[in-house]
Structure formats: structure tokens, C-alpha cells
C-alpha positions in Angstrom: 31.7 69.9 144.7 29.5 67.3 147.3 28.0 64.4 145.6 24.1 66.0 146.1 24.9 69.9 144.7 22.9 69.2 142.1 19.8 68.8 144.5 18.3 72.3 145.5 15.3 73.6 147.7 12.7 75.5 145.9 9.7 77.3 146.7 6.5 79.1 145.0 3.4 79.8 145.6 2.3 78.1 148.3 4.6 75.5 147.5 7.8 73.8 148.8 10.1 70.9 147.7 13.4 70.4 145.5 14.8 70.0 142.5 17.2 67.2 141.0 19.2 69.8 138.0 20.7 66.3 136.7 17.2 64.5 135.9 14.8 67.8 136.1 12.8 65.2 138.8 10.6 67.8 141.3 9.3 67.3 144.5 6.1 69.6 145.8 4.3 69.3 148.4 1.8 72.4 150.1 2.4 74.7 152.9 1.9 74.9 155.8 3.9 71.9 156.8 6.1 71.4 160.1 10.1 72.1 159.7 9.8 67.9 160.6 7.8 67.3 157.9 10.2 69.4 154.7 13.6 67.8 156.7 11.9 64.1 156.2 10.9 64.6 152.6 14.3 66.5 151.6 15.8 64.0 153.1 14.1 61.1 151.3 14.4 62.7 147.9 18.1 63.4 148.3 18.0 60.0 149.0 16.6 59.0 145.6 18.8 61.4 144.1 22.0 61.6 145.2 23.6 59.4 142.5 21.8 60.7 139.3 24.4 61.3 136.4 24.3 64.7 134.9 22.3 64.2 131.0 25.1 63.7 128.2 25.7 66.8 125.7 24.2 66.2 122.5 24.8 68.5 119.2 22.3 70.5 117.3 21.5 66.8 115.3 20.9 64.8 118.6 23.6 63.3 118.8 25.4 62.5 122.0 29.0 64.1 122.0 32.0 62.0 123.1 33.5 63.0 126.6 
């Protein structure tokens, strides 16, 4: 597994961006844009991203499990 796996593109309605699956962070932004533009901002939000720690398991009480 690469250190950024947990970053994926995404795309909906009219929108493009990414998704960080360890913090749930989005980025959005509207199409039309130039393949320039979505590289830069991928880019830049891998970036940001890249080191974010997966959340910690917690039980049905809240509480955060032991690894």
C-alpha cells in the first residue's frame, strides 16, 4: 500500500475533486476546468493529505480500542 491510497478522485454532478478516507476531508471544485487546473489542485490536496492517520476504532461505548 503507497502512503496516499487513502486519497481518491471523485466526481458528481457537475463536480470534481477528492476525498481523504482517513479524515473524511473533500475537495470540490466545478466543471468545466482545464486537465491543468484538477492536476494542480489534486496535487495540492494530496499534499495536505498525505500523512493523515487513519481514525482509531472505538467500541459500541466510545471508547477507543487498544491496537
Amino acid at each position: 500500500m503507497r502512503k496516499n491510497d487513502h486519497i481518491v478522485a471523485t466526481a458528481d454532478a457537475g463536480l470534481a475533486g477528492g476525498e481523504c478516507l482517513n479524515c473524511k476531508a473533500r475537495l470540490s471544485f466545478g466543471l468545466p476546468c482545464t486537465v491543468d487546473e484538477w492536476v494542480a489542485a489534486m496535487r495540492a490536496f494530496i499534499d495536505r493529505h498525505r500523512n493523515c492517520k487513519p481514525p482509531k476504532e472505538k467500541d459500541d461505548q466510545g471508547k477507543v480500542l487498544l491496537d
